[in-house]
LUMTOR-168326 format. One record per residue (C-alpha): x, y, z. Coordinates in steps of 0.25 Angstrom, whole numbers, padded with zeros to 4 digits, always signed. Layout:
<pts>
XYZ
...
</pts>
This chain:
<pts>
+0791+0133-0822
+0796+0140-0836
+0791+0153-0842
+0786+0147-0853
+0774+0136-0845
+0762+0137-0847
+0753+0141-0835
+0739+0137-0833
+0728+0140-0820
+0719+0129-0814
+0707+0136-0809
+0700+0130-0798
+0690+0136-0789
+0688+0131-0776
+0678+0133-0766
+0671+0144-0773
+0660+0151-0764
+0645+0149-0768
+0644+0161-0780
+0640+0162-0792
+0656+0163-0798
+0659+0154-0809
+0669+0150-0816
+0668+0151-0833
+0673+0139-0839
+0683+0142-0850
+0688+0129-0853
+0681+0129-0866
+0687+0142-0870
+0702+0140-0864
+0713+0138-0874
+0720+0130-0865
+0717+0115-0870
+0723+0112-0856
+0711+0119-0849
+0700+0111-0842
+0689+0115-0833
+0678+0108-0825
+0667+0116-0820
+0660+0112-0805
+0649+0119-0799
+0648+0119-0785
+0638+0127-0776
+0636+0137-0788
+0651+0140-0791
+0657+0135-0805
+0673+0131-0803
+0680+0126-0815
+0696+0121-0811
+0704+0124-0823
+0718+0118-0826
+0728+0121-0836
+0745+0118-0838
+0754+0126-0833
+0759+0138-0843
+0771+0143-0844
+0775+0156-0843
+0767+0166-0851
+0766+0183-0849
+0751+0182-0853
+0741+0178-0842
+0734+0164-0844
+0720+0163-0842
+0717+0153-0833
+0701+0155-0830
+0689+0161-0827
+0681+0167-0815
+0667+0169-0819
+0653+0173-0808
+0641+0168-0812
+0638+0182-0810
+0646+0189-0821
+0637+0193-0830
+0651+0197-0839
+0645+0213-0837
+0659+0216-0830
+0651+0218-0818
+0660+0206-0810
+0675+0209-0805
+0683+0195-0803
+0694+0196-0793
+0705+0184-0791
+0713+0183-0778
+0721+0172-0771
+0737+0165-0774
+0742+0173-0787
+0731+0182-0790
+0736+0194-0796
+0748+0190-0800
+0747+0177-0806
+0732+0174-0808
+0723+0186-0814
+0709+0187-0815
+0702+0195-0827
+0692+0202-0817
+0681+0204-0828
+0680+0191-0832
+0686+0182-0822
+0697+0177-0829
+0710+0173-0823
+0724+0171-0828
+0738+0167-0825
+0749+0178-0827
+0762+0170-0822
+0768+0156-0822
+0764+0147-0813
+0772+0134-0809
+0765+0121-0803
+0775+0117-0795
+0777+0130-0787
+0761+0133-0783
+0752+0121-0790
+0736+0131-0788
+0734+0143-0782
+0723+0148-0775
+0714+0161-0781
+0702+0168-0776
+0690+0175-0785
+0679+0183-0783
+0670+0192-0793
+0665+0206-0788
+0656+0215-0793
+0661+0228-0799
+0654+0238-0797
+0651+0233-0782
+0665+0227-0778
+0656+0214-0771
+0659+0201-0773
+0648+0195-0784
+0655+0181-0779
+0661+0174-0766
+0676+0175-0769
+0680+0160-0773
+0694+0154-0771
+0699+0144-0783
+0713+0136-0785
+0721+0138-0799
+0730+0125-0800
+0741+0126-0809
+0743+0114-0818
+0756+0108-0820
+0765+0107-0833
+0778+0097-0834
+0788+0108-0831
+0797+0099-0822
+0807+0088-0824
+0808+0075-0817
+0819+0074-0808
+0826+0063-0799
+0828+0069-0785
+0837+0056-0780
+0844+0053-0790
+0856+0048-0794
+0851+0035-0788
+0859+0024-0784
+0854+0009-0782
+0859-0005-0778
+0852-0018-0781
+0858-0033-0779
+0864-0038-0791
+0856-0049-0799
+0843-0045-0793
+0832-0049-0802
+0824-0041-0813
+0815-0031-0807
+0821-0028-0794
+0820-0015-0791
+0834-0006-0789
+0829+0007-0787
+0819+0018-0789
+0821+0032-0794
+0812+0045-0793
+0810+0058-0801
+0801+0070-0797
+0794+0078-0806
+0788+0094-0802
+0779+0094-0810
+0763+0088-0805
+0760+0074-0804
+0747+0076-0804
+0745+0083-0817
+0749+0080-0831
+0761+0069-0833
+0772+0080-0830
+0776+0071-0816
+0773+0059-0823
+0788+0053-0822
+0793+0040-0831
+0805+0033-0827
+0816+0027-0838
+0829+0020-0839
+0838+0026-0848
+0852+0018-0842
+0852+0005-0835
+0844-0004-0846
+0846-0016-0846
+0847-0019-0831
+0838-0010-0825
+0823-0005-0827
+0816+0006-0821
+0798+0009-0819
+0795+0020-0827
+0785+0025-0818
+0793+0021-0803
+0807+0024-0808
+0810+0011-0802
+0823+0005-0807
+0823-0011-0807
+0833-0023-0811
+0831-0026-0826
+0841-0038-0824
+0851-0045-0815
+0864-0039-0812
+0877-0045-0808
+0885-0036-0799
+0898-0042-0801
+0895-0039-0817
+0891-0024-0815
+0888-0018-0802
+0884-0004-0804
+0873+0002-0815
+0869+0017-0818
+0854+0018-0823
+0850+0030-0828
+0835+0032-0827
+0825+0044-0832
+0813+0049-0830
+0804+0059-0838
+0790+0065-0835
+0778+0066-0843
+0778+0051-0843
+0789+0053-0853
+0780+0058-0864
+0786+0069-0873
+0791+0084-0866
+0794+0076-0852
+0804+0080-0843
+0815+0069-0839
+0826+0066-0827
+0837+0055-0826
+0842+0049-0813
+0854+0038-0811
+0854+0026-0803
+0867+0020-0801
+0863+0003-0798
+0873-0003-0789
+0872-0019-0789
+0874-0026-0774
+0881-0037-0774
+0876-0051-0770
+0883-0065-0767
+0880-0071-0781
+0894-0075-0784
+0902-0087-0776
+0916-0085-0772
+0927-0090-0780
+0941-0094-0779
+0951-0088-0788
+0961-0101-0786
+0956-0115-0786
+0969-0120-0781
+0979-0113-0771
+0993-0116-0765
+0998-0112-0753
+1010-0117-0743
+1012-0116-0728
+1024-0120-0720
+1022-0131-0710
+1030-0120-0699
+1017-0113-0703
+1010-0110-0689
+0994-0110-0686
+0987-0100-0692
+0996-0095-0704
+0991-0091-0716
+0994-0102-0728
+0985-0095-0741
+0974-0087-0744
+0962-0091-0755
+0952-0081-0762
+0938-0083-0767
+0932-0073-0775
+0919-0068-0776
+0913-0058-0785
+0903-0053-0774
+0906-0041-0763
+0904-0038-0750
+0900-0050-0741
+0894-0057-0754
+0910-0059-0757
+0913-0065-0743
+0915-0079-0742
+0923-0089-0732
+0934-0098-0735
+0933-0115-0730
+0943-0126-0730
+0937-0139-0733
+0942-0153-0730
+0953-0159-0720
+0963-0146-0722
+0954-0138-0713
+0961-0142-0701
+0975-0137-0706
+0970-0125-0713
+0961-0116-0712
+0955-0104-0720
+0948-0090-0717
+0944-0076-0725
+0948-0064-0725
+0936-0055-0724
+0942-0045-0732
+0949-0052-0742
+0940-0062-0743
+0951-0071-0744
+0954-0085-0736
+0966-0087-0729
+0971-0102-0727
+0978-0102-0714
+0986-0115-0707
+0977-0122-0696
+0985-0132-0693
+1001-0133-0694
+1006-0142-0705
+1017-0151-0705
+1026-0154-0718
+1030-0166-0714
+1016-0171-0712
+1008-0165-0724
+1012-0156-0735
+1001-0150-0742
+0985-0149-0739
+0975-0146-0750
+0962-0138-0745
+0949-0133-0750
+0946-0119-0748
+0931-0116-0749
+0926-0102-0749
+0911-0097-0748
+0903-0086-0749
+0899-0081-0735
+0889-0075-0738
+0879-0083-0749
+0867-0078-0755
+0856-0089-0755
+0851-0082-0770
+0862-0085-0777
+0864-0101-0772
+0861-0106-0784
+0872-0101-0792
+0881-0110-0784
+0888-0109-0773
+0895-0101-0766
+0908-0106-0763
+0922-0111-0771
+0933-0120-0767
+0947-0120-0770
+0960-0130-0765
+0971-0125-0758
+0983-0134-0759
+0993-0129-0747
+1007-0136-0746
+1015-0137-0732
+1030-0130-0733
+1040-0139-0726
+1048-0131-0715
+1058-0134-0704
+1050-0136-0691
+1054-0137-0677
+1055-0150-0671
+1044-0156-0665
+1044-0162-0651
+1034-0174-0649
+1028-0167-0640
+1024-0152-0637
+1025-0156-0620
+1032-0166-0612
+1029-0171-0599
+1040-0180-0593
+1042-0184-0577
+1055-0186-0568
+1054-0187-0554
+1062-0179-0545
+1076-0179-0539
+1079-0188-0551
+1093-0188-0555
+1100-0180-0565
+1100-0184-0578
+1086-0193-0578
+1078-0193-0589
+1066-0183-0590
+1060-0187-0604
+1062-0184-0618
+1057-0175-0628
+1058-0177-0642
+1055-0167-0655
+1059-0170-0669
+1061-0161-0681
+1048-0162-0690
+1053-0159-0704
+1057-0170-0713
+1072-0168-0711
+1071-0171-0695
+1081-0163-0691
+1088-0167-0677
+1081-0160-0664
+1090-0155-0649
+1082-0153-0638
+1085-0143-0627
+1078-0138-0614
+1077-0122-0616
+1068-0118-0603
+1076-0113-0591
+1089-0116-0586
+1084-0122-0573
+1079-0132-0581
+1091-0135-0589
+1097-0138-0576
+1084-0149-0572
+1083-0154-0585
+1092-0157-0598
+1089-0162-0612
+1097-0171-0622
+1096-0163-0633
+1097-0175-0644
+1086-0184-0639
+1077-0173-0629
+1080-0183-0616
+1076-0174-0604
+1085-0177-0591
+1087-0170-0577
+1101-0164-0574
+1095-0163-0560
+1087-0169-0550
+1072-0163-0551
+1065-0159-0538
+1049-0159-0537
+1048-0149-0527
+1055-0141-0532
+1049-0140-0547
+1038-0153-0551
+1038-0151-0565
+1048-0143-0577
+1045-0137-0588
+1056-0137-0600
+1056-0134-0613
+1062-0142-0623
+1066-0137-0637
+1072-0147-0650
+1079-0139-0658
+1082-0144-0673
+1099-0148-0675
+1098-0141-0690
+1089-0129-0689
+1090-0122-0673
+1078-0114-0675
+1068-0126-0674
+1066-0127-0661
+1053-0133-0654
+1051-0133-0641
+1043-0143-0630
+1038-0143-0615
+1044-0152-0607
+1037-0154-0592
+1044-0161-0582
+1037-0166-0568
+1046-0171-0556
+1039-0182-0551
+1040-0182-0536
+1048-0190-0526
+1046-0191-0512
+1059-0184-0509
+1052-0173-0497
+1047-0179-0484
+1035-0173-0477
+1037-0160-0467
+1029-0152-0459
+1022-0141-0467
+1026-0130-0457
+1031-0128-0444
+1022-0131-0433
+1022-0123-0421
+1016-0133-0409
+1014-0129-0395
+1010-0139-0385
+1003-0133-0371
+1008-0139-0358
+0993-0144-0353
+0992-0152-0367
+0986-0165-0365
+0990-0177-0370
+0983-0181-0384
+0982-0164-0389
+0983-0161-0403
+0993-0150-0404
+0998-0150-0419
+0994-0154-0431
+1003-0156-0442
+1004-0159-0458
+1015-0161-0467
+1020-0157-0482
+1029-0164-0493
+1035-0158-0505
+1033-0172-0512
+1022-0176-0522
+1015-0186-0520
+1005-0193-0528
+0994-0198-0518
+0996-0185-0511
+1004-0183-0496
+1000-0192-0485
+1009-0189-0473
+1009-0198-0459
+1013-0191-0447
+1023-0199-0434
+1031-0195-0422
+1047-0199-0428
+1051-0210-0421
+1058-0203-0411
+1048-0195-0404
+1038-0207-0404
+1042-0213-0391
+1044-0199-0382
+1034-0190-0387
+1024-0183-0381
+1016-0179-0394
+1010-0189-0404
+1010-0188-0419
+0996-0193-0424
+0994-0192-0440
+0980-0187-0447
+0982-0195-0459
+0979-0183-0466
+0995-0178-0467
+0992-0171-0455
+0994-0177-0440
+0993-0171-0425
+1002-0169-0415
+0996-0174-0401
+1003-0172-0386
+1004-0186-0381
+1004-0181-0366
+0998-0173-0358
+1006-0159-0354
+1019-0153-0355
+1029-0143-0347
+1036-0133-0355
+1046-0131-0344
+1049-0147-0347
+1050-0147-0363
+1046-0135-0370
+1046-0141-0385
+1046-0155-0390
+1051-0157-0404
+1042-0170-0411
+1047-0177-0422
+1036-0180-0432
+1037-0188-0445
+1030-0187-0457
+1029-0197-0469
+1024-0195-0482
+1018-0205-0493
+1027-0204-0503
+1036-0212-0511
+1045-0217-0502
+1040-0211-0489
+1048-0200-0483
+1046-0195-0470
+1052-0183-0461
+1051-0180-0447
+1048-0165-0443
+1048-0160-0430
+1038-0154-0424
+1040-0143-0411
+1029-0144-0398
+1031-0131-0390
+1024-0132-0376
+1016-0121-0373
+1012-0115-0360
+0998-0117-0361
+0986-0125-0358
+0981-0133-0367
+0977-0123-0379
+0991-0119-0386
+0991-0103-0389
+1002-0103-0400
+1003-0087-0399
+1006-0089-0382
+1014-0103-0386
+1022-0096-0394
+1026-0086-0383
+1029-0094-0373
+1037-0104-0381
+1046-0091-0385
+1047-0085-0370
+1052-0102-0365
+1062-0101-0376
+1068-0088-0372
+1068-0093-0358
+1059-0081-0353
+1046-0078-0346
+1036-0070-0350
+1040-0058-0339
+1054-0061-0343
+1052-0058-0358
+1045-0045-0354
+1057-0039-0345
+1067-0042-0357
+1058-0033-0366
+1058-0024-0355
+1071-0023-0355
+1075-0022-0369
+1065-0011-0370
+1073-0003-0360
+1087-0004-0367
+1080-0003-0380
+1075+0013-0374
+1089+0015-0368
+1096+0013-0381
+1087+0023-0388
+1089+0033-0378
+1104+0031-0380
+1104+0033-0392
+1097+0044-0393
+1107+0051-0383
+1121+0047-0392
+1113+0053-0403
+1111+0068-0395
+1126+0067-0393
+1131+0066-0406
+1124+0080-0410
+1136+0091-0406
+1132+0106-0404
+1143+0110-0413
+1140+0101-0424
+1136+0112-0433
+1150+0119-0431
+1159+0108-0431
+1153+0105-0445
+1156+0119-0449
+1170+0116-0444
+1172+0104-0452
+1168+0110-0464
+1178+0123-0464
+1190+0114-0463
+1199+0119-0471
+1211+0108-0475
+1225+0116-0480
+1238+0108-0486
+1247+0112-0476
+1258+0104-0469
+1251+0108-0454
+1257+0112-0442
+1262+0100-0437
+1253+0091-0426
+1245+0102-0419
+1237+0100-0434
+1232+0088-0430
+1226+0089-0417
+1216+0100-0421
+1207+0088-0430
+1210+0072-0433
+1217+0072-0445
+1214+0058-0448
+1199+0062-0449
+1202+0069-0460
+1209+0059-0468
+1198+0050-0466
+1192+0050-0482
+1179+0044-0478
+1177+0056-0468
+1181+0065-0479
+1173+0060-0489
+1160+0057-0480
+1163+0073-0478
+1167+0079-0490
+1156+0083-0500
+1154+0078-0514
+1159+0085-0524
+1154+0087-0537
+1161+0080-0549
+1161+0090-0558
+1163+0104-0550
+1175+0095-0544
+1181+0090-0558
+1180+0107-0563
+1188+0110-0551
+1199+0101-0552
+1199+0104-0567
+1201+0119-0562
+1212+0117-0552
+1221+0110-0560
+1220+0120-0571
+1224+0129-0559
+1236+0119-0556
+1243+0120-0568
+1246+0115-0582
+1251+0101-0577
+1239+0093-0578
+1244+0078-0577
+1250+0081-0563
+1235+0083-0561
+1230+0072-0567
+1241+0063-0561
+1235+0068-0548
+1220+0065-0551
+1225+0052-0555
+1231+0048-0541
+1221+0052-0533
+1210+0044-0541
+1219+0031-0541
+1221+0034-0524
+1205+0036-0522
+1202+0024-0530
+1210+0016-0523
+1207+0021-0509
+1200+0009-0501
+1195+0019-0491
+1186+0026-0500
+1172+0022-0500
+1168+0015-0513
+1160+0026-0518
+1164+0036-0529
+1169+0049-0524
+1175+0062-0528
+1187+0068-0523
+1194+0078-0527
+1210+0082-0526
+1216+0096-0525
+1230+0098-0534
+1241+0106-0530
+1245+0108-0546
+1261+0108-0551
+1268+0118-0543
+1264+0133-0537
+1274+0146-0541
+1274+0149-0524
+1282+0136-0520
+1280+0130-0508
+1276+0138-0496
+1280+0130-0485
+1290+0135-0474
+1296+0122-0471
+1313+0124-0476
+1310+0138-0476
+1318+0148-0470
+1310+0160-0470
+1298+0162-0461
+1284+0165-0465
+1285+0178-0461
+1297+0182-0471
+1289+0178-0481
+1280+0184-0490
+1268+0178-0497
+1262+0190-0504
+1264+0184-0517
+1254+0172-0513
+1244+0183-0516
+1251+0184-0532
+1246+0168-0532
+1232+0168-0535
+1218+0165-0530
+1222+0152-0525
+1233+0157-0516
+1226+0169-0510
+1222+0162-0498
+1236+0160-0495
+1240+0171-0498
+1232+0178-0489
+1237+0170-0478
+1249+0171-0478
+1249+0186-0480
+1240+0187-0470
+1252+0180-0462
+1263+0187-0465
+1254+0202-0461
+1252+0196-0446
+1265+0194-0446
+1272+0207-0450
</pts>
């Protein structure tokens, strides 16, 4: 609230207490045109609410009303006394006379009443003439606020082409100021921009549809709406707010091709699947509304095919079925396209869907030949001879020129060697004879390759069955192991046998089973046949004596069914067994091996005795020779071995040779099993180092090296294993000469050596021998 409004005070007593105050009425006499007062009576007490507009600021107090006793008598004997929210301070009371005024401003929306208490006194006694009574003062309001819109801006969407009066939105202004007084909350809502679409309700501030609107024309709109208080009359505050009117989309437009003929070309090499063109349909809508599907109509929806492309919403025209050239070169189709989605509103404005004709023209290319067929079956029967027909396979080239095919067989060499292949006229043949149990059918493939271009080649399966010839006679299927006791009676089963054949045959193996002619007058078993490709093996007397025949040998024949017949005799071995009449195989078996060697059963025993023994004797033998070989002085005779020191001396003559076997020690097996390896590159250093010792003459050196690599390559003693061995070289010459005796005429002991010491390192050694010597002998 500014300075400058007005202020005004409601008085309203409430609730007086039974007195006799009153209230004067001064409605008559106010300036105020505003003032109003209506006077009730109520159990003796007069209350009078007042109401008056809210002033604006003002330093001098404004009367509001009057408190008045029945009781005043106006002497000046009454004291009026006003307490409660604000008295004192912004309500004051004229204690004389009872009248009260305002002294500040007071704003409406901040404390709408406040609540005051008064009492009248006497003065000269200080007692209450009056109950003390409790009023309300209401302050009334002024339009000292603006409207205002607490949501803005607004933003709205509404379909498109929605009909008149179809509500889009609705917006709301506040106002502080009270709705309960006066027309200063009293709002009015206007359009100020969005004519001639849009409309708004003065009073609701609902914003409607004036027209219909086509998105695809416009799809946004800003309205611009006001509103004003004081039902707009003159002096009224006012507000604007935005709206911002989006328009949905809806499917009222049909999909349209933007070509109503197209062209396209696809190779006949073209496989299944391959992409031939694409075709586009627009549609003005969005979203799903712009969606559509694509069809093919008519007899070319079994060679091509057509689907969308969710996101580009294009169709794709792919090849279904391979095309041929030679057959048919060019295919006109209808492509259809549709809106997926269809909104039942807009039927009527046709439908929606286009078509279009898609003319596609096949590409002649050079294909492959093609064989007749893409597998061939074809018989032979087995062990025929080389060189019979197989069957023939034939391909030719498909293009219009009909190039010349050769065939070949390409899958494995081993059928290369079964099977050969004219490569003119695709005549199959054997180059060997074909063996059904060995391999009943063959797989090869055949390719025809065109004479002009290499590259087209095709391929076929070709799947050969070896029909089967009754060329295996029937066997037994295993060895049988048959044992006849000595107690057997005449007319005893003791074996039953079946038979195999490697053969085919058509009606399935039926076998019959006979003694062979020679055993079928002296025979003392019998051969009767199941006619289930099984027969039993009978005694045909009655006991036998292993010490008379211990095994017979009966020849049995077996026939087979097939074409011719073939027959084989197998020999079937009857062991007698010591028994009763129930054979035991394990104890069978025993004894037949203990008759065979010839032994009893005690016999058998003391030879295993036997071995035992010698078997320990051996051992312990052993076991002796092997304490032997251990020497006590083995330790040192190693030590002795090892400090032999080897010099180049001429020896002594044969008294050398009876200390050791020299022989042992030309032995290069015995030297190398001995001598320790050596590593390479220490040895190679050290050789480098003496011959830089031996002198300046390098190629003798190498000369030497040379020799001694040719004489161990050449060695056949050595093992053959790589080895190193290492040479010592004397060098060119020394400055001593030689130091032998032999052809001299002075004696060692009229010689002196002490300039061996001027030598060097190397000839210390020797020098201190023979010093050594010649001191002993003086």
């Amino acid at each position: 609230m500014n300075c400058s409004a007005l202020l005004s005070l409601v008085l309203m007593l409430v609730q007086l207490w039974p007195c006799s105050l009153s209230m004067q009425n001064h409605s008559a006499q106010n300036t105020d045109q505003s003032f109003t007062a209506v006077r009730r009576v109520k159990r003796g007490w007069v209350w009078e609410p007042l109401f008056a507009t809210e002033e604006q600021t003002s330093m001098v107090p404004v009367y509001v009303g009057q408190l008045k006793s029945d009781l005043d008598k106006q002497n000046g004997n009454l004291k009026y006394i006003l307490t409660g929210e604000g008295a004192g301070s912004i309500f004051v009371i004229d204690e004389n006379n009872g009248k009260i005024y305002v002294t500040q401003k007071l704003d409406r929306e901040k404390k709408s009443f406040y609540t005051l208490r008064a009492q009248a006194i006497n003065r000269k006694t200080q007692l209450p003439v009056e109950p003390e009574s409790e009023f309300i003062i209401k302050v009334r309001d002024i339009n000292d606020h603006e409207p205002q819109f607490l949501d803005g801006p607004y933003v709205a969407t509404v379909p498109e082409m929605s009909p008149e009066g179809t509500s889009v939105t609705q917006v709301t202004a506040t106002d502080g100021d009270d709705p309960s007084y006066g027309n200063s909350a009293r709002l009015l809502y206007s359009l100020i921009q969005g004519q001639p679409y849009f409309s708004v309700e003065p009073k609701t501030g609902v914003i409607r549809m004036a027209s219909q609107m086509d998105r695809e024309t416009k799809d946004q709109y800003l309205v611009i709406i006001q509103v004003k208080d004081m039902v707009g009359q003159a002096g009224a505050f006012s507000a604007t707010a935005t709206v911002t009117i989006n328009l949905s989309d809806i499917n009222d437009n049909p999909p349209k091709f933007q070509q109503r003929l197209y062209y396209m070309n696809v190779s006949e090499e073209a496989p299944v699947g391959t992409t031939v063109g694409k075709v586009f349909a627009e549609d003005s809508d969005i979203g799903e509304n712009a969606a559509m599907n694509y069809f093919i109509e008519g007899d070319s929806s079994d060679v091509f095919d057509i689907i969308t492309n969710n996101e580009t919403q294009e169709g794709i025209i792919l090849l279904k079925k391979r095309v041929d050239y030679e057959s048919k070169r060019r295919y006109s189709i209808q492509a259809k396209v549709v809106n997926r989605y269809i909104d039942y509103r807009f039927l009527k404005e046709g439908p929606f869907e286009d078509k279009t004709i898609v003319k596609i023209n096949v590409e002649d290319a050079d294909e492959p030949p093609v064989f007749t067929l893409e597998n061939y079956v074809m018989e032979i029967a087995e062990e025929a001879m080389s060189g019979s027909l197989v069957g023939v396979v034939t391909a030719r080239d498909p293009d219009d020129d009909d190039c010349p095919v050769r065939y070949s067989i390409v899958q494995g060499m081993h059928l290369k060697r079964l099977f050969s292949i004219n490569e003119h006229n695709g005549t199959i043949i054997t180059t060997k004879p074909l063996d059904r149990e060995i391999a009943s059918w063959h797989n090869i493939t055949v390719t025809a390759t065109e004479t002009r271009n290499p590259e087209k080649i095709s391929e076929a399966n070709v799947y050969i069955q070896v029909l089967d010839v009754n060329d295996h006679a029937p066997e037994f299927p295993k060895y049988y192991e048959t044992f006849v006791c000595e107690n057997t009676v005449s007319g005893q089963l003791i074996q039953s046998i079946s038979a195999v054949d490697q053969d085919d045959s058509v009606e399935g193996h039926h076998f019959h089973f006979s003694l062979a002619q020679e055993a079928t007058n002296n025979s003392h078993f019998t051969v009767k046949d199941n006619q289930d490709n099984t027969a039993g093996i009978f005694t045909a007397k009655s006991g036998f004596r292993r010490q008379d025949q211990f095994s017979f040998y009966l020849p049995i024949l077996i026939l087979d069914n097939g074409t011719p017949p073939l027959t084989s005799t197998n020999t079937l071995t009857i062991t007698v067994c010591d028994c009763d009449t129930e054979v035991n195989t394990f104890y069978c078996r025993y004894g037949a091996f203990m008759y065979a060697m010839g032994l009893s059963t005690e016999a058998l025993v003391a030879v295993l005795a036997c071995i035992l023994i010698l078997l320990v004797f051996f051992l312990a033998i052993v076991a002796i020779r092997q304490q032997r070989k251990k020497s006590p002085f083995s330790e040192k005779m190693e030590e002795f071995r090892e400090n032999i020191v080897r010099y180049d001396d001429e020896g002594g003559g044969e008294e050398d040779t009876e200390a050791f076997d020299i022989s042992a020690l030309r032995t290069r097996t015995v030297m190398r099993t001995h001598k320790p390896r050596k590593k390479v590159t220490t040895e190679i250093h050290s050789l480098y180092r003496q011959s830089l010792q031996v002198g300046p003459d390098s190629a003798i050196f190498r000369q030497f090296i040379s020799e001694k690599l040719e004489e161990a390559n050449t060695d056949p003693t050595v093992p053959p294993y790589d080895s190193l061995q290492t040479y010592a070289f004397e060098g060119t010459g020394s400055l001593a000469g030689s130091l032998s005796s032999l052809g001299s005429n002075v004696s060692d002991a009229d010689q002196s050596y002490d300039y061996l010491t001027d030598w060097g390192p190397h000839f210390k050694q020797l020098a201190g021998m023979y010093t050594s010597h010649r001191s002993v002998v003086d």
